[in-house]
Backbone as ProteinMPNN parsed JSONL, in Angstrom:
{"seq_chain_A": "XXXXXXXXXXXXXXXXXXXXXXXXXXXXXXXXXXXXXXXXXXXXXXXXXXXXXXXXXXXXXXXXXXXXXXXXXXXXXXXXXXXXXXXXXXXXXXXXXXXXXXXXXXXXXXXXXXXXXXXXXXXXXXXXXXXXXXXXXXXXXXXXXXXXXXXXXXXXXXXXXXXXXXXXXXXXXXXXXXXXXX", "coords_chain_A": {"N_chain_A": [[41.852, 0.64, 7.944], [40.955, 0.978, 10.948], [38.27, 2.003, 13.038], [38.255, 4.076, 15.542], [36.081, 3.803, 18.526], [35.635, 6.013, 20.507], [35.917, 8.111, 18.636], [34.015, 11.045, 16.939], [30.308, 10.857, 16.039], [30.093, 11.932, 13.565], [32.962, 11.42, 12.543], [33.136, 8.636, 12.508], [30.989, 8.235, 10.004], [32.125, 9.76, 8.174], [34.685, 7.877, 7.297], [33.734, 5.294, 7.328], [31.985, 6.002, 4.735], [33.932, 6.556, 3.417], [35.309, 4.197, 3.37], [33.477, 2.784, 1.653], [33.596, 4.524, -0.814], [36.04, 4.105, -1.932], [36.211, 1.377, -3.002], [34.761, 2.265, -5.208], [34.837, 1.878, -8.943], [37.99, 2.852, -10.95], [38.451, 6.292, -11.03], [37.166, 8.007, -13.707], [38.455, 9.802, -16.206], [36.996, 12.003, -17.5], [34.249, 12.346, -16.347], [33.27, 14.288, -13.521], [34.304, 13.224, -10.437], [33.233, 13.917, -8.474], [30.417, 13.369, -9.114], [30.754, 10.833, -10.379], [31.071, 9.267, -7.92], [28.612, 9.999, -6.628], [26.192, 9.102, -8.29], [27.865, 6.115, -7.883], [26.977, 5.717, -5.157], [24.097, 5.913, -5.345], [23.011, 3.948, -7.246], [21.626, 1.451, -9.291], [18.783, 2.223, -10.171], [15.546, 1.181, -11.726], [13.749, 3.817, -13.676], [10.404, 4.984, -12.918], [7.651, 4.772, -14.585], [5.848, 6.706, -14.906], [7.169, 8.932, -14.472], [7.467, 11.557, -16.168], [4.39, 12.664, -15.263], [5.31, 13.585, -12.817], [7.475, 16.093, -12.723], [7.689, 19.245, -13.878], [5.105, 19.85, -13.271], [2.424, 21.858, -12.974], [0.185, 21.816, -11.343], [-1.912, 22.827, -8.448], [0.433, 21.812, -5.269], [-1.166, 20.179, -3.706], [-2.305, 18.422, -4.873], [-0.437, 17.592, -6.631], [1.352, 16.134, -4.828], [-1.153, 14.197, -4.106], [-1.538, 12.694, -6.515], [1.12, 11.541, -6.845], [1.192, 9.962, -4.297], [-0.908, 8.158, -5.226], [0.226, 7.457, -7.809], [2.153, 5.479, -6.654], [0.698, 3.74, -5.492], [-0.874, 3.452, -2.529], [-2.707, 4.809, -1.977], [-5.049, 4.876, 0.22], [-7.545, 3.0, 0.438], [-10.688, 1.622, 0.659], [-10.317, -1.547, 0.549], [-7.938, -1.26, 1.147], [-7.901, -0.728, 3.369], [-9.12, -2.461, 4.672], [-7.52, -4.978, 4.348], [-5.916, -4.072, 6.622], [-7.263, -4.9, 8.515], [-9.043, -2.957, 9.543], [-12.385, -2.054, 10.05], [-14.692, -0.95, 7.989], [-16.901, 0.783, 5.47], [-16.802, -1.711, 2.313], [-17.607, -0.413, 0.135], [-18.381, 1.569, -2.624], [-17.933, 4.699, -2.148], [-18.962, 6.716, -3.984], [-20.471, 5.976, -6.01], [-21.486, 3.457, -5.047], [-21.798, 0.798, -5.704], [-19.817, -1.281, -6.349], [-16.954, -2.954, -4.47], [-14.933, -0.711, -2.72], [-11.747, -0.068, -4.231], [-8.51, 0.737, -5.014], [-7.883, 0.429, -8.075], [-10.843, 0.67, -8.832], [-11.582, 2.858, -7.458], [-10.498, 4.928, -9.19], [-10.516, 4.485, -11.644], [-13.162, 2.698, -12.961], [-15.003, 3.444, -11.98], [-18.286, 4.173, -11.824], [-19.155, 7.034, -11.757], [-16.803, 8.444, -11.26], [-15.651, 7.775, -14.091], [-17.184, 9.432, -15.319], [-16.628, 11.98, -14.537], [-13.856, 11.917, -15.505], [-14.577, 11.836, -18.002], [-15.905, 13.906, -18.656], [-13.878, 15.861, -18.673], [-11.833, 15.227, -20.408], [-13.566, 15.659, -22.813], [-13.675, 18.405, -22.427], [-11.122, 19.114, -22.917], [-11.158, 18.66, -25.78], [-10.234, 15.884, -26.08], [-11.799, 13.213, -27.275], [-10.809, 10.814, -28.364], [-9.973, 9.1, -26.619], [-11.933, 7.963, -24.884], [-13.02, 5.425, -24.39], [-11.163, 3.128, -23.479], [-9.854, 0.608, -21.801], [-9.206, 1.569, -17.979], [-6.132, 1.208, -17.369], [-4.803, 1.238, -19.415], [-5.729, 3.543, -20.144], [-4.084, 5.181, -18.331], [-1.601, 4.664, -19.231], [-1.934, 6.062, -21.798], [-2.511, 8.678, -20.934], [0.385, 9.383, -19.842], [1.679, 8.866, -21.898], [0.923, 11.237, -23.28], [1.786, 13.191, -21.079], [4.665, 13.527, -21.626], [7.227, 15.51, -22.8], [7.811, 19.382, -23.159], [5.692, 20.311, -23.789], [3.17, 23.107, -24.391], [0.367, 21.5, -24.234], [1.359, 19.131, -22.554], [1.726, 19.588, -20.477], [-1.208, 20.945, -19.932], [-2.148, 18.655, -19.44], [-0.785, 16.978, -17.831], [-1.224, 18.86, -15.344], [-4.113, 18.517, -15.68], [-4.505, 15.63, -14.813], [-3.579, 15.591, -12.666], [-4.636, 17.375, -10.899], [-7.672, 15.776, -11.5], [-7.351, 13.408, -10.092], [-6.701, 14.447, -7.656], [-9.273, 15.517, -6.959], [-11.266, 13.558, -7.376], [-10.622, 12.09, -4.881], [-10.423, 14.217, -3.491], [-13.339, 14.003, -3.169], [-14.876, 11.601, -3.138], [-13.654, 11.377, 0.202], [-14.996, 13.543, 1.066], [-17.568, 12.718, 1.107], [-17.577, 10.292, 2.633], [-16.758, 11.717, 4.605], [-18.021, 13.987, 5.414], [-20.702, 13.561, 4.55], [-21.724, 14.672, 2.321], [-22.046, 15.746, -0.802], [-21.526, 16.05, -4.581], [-22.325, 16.261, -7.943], [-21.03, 14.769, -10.864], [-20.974, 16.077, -12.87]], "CA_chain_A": [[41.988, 1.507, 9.097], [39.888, 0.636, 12.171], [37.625, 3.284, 13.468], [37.892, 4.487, 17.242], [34.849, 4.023, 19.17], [36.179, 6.983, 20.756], [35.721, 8.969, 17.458], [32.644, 11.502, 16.895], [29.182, 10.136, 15.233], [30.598, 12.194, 12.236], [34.174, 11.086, 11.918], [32.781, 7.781, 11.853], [30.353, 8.04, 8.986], [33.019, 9.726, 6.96], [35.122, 6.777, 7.646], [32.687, 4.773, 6.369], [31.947, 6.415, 3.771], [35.351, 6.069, 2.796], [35.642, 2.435, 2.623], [32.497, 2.683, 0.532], [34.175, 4.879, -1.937], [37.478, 3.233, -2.352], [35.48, 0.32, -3.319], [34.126, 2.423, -6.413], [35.993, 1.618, -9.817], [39.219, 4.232, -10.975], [37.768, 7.673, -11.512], [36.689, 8.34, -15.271], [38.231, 11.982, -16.08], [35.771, 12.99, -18.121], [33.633, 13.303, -15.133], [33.493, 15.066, -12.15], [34.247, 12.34, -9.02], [31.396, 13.497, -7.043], [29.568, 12.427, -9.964], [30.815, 9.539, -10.372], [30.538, 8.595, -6.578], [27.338, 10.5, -6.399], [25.836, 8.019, -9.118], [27.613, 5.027, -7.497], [25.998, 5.69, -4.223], [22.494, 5.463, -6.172], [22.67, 2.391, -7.484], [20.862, 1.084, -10.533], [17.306, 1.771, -10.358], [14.428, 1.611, -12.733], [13.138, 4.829, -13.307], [9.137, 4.527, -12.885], [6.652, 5.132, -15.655], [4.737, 7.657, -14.68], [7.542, 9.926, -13.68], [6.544, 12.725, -16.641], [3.555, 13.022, -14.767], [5.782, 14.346, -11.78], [7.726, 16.941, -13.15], [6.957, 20.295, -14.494], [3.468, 19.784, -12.876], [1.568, 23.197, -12.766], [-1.309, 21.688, -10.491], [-1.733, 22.937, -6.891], [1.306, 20.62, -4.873], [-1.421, 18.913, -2.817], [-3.208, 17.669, -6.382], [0.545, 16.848, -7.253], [1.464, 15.356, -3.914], [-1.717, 13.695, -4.051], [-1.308, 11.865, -7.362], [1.937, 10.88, -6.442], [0.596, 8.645, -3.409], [-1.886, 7.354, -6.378], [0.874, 6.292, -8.493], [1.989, 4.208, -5.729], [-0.563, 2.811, -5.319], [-0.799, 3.663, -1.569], [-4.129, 5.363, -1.346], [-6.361, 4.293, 2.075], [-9.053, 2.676, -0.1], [-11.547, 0.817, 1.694], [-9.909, -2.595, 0.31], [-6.083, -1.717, 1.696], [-7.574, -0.971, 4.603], [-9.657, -4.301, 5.229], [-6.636, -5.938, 4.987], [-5.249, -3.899, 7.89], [-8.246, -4.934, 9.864], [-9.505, -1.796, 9.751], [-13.847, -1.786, 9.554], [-14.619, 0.2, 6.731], [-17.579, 0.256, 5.312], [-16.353, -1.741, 1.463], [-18.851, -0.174, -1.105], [-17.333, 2.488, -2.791], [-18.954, 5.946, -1.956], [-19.232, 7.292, -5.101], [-21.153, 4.959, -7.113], [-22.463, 2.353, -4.38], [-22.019, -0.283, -6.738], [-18.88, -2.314, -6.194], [-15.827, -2.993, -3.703], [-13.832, 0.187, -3.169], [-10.3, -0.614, -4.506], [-7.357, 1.669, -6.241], [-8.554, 0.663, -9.846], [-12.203, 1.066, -9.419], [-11.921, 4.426, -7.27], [-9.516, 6.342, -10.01], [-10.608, 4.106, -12.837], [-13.713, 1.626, -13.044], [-15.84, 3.653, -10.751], [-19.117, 5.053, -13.185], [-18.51, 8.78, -10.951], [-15.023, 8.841, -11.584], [-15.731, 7.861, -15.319], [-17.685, 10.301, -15.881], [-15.816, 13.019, -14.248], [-12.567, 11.686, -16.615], [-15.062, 11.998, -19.791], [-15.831, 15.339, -19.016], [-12.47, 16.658, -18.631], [-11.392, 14.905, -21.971], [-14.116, 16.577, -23.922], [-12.882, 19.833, -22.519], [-9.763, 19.638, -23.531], [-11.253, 17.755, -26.754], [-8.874, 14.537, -26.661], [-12.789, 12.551, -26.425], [-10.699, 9.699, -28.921], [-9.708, 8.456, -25.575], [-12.936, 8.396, -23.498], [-13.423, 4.091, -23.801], [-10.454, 2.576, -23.252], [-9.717, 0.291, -19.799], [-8.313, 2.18, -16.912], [-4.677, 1.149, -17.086], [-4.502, 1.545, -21.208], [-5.789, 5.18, -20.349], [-3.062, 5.839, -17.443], [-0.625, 4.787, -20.36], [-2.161, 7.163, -23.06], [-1.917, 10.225, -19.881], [1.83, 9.21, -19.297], [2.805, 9.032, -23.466], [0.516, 12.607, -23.831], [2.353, 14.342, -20.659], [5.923, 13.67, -21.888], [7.729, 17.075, -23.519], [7.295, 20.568, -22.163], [4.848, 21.17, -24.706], [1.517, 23.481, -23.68], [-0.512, 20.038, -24.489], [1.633, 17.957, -22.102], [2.011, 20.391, -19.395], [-1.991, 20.809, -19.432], [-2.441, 16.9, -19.445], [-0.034, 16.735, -16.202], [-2.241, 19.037, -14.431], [-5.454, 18.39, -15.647], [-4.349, 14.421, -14.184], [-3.095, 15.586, -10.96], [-6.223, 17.929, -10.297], [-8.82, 15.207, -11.387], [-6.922, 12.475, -9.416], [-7.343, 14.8, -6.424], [-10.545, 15.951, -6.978], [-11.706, 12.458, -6.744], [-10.276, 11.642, -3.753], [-11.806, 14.836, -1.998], [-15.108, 13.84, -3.317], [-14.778, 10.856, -1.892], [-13.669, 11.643, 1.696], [-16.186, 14.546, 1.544], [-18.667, 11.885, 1.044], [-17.659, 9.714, 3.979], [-16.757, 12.016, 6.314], [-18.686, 14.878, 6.075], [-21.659, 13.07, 3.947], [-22.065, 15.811, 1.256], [-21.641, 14.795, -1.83], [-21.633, 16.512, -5.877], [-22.481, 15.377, -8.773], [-19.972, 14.525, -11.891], [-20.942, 17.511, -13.748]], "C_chain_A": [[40.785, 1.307, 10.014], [39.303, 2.087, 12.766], [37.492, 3.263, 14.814], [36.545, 4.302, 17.694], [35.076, 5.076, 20.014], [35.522, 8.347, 19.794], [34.631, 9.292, 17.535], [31.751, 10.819, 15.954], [30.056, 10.824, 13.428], [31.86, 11.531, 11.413], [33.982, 9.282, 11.476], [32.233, 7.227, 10.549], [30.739, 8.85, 7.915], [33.931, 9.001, 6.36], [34.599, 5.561, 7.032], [32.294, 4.739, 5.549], [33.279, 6.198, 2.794], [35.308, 5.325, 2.016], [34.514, 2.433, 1.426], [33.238, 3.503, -0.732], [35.284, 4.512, -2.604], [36.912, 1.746, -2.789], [34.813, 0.763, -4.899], [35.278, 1.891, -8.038], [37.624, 2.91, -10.077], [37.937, 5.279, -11.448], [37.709, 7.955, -12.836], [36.899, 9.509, -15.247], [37.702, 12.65, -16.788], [33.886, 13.361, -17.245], [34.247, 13.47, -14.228], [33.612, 13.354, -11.026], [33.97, 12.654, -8.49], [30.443, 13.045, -8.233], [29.408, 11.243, -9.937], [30.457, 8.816, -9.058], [29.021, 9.29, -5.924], [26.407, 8.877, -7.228], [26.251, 6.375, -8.578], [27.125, 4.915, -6.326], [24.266, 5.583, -4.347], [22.22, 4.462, -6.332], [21.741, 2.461, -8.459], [19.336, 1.253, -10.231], [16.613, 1.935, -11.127], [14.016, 2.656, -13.134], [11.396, 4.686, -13.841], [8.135, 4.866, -14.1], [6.24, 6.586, -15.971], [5.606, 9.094, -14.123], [7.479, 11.194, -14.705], [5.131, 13.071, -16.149], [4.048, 14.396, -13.522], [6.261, 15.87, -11.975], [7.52, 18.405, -14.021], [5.565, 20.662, -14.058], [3.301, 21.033, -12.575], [0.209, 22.902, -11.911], [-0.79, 22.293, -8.885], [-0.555, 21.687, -6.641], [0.309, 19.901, -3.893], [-2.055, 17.876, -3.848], [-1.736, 16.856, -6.558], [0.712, 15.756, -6.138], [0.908, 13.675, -3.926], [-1.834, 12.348, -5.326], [-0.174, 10.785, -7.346], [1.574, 9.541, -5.176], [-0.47, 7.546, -4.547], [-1.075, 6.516, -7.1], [1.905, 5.425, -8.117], [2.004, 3.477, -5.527], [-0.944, 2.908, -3.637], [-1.744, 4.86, -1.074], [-4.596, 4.489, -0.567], [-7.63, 3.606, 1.494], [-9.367, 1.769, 0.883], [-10.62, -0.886, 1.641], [-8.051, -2.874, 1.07], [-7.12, -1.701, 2.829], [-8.345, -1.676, 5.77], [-8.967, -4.985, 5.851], [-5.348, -5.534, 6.131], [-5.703, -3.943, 8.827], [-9.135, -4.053, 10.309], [-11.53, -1.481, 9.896], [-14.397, -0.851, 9.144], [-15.591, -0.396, 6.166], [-17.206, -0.046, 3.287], [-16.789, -1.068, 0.412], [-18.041, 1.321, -1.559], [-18.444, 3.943, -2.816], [-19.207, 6.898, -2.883], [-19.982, 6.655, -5.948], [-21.811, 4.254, -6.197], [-22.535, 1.203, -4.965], [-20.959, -1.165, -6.428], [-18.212, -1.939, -4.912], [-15.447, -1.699, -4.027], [-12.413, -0.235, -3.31], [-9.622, 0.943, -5.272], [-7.942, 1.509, -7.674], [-9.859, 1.246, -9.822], [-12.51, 2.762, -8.856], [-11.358, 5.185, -8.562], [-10.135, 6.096, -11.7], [-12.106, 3.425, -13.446], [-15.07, 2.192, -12.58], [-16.847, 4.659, -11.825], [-18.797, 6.854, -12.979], [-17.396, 9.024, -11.496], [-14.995, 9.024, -13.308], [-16.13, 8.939, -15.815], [-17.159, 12.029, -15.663], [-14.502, 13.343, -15.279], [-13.316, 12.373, -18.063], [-15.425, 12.962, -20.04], [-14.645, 16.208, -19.297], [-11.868, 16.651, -20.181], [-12.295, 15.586, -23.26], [-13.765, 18.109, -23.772], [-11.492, 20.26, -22.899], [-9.672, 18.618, -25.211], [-9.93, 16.962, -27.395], [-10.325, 13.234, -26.473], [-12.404, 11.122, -27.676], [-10.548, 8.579, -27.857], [-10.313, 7.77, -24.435], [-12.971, 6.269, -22.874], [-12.593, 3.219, -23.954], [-10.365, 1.935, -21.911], [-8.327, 1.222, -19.424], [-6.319, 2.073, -17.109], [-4.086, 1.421, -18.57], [-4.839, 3.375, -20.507], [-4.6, 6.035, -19.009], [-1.816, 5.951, -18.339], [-0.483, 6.121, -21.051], [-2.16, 8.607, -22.24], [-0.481, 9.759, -19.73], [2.756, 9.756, -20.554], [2.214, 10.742, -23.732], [1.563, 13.445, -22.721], [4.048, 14.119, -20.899], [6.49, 14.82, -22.831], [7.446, 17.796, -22.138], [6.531, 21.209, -23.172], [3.135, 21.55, -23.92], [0.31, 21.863, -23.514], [-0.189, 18.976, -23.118], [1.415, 18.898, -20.908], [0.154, 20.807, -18.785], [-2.757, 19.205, -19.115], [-1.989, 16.469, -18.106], [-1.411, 17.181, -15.42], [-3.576, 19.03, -14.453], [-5.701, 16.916, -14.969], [-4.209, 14.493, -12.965], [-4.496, 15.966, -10.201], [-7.488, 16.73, -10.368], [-8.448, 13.688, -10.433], [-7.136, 13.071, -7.934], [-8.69, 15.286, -5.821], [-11.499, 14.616, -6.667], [-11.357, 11.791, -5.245], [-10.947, 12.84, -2.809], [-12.753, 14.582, -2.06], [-15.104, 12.654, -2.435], [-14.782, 10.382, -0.357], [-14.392, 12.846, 1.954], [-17.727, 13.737, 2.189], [-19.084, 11.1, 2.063], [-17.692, 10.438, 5.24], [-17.631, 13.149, 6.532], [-19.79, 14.594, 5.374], [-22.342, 14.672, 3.494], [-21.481, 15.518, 0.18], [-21.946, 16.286, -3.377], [-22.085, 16.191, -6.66], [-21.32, 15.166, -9.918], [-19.724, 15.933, -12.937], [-20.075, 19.059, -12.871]], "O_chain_A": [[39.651, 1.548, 9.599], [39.988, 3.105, 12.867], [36.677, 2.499, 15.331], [35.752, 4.855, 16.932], [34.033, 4.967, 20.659], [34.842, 9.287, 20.204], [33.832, 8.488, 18.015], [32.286, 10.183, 15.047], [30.428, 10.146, 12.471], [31.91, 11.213, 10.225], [34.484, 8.743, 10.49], [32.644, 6.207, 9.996], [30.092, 8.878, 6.868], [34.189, 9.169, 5.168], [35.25, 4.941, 6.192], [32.011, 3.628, 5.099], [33.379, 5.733, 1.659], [35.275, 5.298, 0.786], [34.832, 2.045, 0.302], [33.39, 2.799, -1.73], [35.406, 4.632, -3.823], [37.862, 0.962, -2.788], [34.421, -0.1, -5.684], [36.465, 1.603, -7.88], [38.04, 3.649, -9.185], [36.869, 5.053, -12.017], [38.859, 8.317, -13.085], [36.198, 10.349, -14.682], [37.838, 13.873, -16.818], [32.934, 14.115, -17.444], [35.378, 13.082, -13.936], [32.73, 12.506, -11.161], [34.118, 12.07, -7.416], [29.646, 12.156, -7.934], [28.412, 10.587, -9.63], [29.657, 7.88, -9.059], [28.538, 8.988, -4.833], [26.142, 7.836, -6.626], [25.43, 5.466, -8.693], [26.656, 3.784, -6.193], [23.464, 5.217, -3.488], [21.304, 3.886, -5.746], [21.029, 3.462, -8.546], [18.71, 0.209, -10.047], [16.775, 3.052, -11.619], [13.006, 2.408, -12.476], [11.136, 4.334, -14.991], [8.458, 6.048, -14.217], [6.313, 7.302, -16.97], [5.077, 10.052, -13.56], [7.421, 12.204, -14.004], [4.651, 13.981, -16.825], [3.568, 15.512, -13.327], [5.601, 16.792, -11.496], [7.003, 18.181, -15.116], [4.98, 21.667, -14.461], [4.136, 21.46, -11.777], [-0.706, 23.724, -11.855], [0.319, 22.218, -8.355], [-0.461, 20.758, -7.442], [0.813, 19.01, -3.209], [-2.249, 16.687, -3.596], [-1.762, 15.627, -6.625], [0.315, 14.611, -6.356], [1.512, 12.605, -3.855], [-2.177, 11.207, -5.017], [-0.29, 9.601, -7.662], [1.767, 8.341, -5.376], [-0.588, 6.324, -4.454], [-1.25, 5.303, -7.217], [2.515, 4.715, -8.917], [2.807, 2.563, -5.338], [-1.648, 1.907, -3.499], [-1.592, 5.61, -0.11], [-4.485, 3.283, -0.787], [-8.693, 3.686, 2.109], [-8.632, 1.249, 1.722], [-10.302, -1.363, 2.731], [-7.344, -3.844, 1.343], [-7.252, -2.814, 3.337], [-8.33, -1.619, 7.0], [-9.066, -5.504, 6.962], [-4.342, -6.17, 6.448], [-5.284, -3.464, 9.881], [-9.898, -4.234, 11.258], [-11.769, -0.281, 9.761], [-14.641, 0.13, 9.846], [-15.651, -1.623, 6.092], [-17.25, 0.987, 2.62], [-16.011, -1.261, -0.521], [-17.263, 1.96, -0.851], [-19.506, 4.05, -3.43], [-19.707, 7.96, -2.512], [-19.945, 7.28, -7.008], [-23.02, 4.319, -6.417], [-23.51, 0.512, -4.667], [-21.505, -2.226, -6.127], [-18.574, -0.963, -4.254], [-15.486, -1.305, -5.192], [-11.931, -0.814, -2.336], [-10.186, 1.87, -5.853], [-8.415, 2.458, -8.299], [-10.143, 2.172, -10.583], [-13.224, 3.614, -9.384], [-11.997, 6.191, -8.871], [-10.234, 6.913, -12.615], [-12.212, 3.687, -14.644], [-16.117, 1.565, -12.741], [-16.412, 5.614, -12.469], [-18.356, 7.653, -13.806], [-17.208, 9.97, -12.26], [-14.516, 10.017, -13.856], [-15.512, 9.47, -16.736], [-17.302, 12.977, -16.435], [-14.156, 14.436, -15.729], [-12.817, 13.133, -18.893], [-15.492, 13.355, -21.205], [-14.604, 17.136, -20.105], [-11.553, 17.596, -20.904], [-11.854, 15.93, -24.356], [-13.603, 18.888, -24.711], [-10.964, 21.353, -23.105], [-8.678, 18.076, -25.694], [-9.145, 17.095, -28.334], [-10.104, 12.333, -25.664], [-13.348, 10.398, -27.993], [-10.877, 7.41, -28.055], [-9.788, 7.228, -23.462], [-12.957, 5.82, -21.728], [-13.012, 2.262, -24.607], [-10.736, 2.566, -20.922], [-7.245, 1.495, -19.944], [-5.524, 2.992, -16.914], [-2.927, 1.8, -18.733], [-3.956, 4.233, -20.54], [-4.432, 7.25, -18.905], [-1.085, 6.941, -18.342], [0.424, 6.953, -21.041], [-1.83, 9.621, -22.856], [-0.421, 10.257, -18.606], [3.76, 10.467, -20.597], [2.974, 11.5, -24.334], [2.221, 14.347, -23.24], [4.7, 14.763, -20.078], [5.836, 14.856, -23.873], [7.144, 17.479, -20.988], [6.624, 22.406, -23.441], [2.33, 20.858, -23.297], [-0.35, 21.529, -22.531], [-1.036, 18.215, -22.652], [0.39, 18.493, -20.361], [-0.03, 20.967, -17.578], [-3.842, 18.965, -18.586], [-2.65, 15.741, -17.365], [-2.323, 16.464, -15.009], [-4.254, 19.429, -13.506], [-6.835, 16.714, -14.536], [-4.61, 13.643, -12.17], [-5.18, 15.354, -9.38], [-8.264, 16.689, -9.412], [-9.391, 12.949, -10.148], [-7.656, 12.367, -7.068], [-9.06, 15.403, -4.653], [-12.372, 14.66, -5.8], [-12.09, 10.952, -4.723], [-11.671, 12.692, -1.824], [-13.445, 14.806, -1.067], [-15.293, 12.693, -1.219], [-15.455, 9.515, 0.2], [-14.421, 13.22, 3.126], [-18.517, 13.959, 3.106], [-20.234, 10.981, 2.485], [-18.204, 10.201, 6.334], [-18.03, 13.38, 7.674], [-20.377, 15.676, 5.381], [-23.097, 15.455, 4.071], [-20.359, 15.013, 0.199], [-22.516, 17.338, -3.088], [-22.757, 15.265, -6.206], [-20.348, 15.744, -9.432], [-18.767, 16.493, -13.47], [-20.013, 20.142, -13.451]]}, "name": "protein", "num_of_chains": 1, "seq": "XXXXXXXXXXXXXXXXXXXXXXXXXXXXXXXXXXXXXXXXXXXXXXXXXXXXXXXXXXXXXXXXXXXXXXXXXXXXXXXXXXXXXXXXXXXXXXXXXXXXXXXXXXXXXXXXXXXXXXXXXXXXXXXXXXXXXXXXXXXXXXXXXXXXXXXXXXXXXXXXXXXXXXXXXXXXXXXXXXXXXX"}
């Protein structure tokens, strides 16, 4: 059936929609067919690692928000935004010691470390403290899975110290005031 150019923006993109659904297989009656065409309008995707981090989160939503851009990877570090031309000064403002990048701000960075190794002795899990960065994003991903008290303070004790570094950070640059780890 050919669609009027005549026809409203709507009647079109139900129209459309159509053909897309008559294209799905026969209806399965043990579900619902908005299910089923809900689900084939999705399409197969991966679902991401880190997504027990997302859910259930009890942290402030800009800590959650904020983690979410982290696991990403689509934080503004000095290193993305070199390569957008940007002049930034590279050194990472928490430490002074290396390139700022995504691994070394969240992970690598002695400040940040030490901020992580406090947290972990407060919620004494300190088996975890010297592992590399991406082994210990693992061992936070396998601890916040359930809805158990344990996982549920693991979420937000990740979200909060993932944002807490990042305000220290842009406290540091932009309004040059700074903390210490403790």
């Amino acid at each position: 059936m050919n669609i009027l150019q005549q026809a409203s923006w709507m009647l079109r993109n139900i129209m459309e929609a159509r053909k897309t659904i008559q294209q799905f297989p026969e209806v399965n009656q043990r579900q619902s067919a908005i299910k089923q065409i809900y689900l084939g309008l999705l399409g197969n995707h991966n679902k991401v690692a880190w997504r027990s981090l997302m859910f259930h989160n009890e942290a402030r939503p800009k800590a959650v928000f904020t983690m979410w851009i982290q696991c990403h990877g689509r934080m503004l570090t000095a290193d993305r935004l070199t390569k957008w031309g940007i002049q930034v000064n590279p050194s990472c403002s928490l430490c002074n010691n290396v390139e700022e990048s995504h691994m070394h701000l969240f992970g690598e960075c002695s400040f940040s470390r030490a901020v992580w190794c406090r947290l972990l002795k407060w919620l004494q899990m300190c088996k975890a403290l010297v592992i590399p960065w991406t082994q210990m994003v693992t061992w936070v991903i396998i601890q916040a899975k359930g809805k158990s008290c344990k996982a549920r303070i693991v979420k937000m004790i990740y979200a909060e110290y993932i944002y807490g570094i990042w305000k220290e950070r842009n406290s540091r640059i932009f309004e040059e005031k700074s903390k210490n780890a403790e």
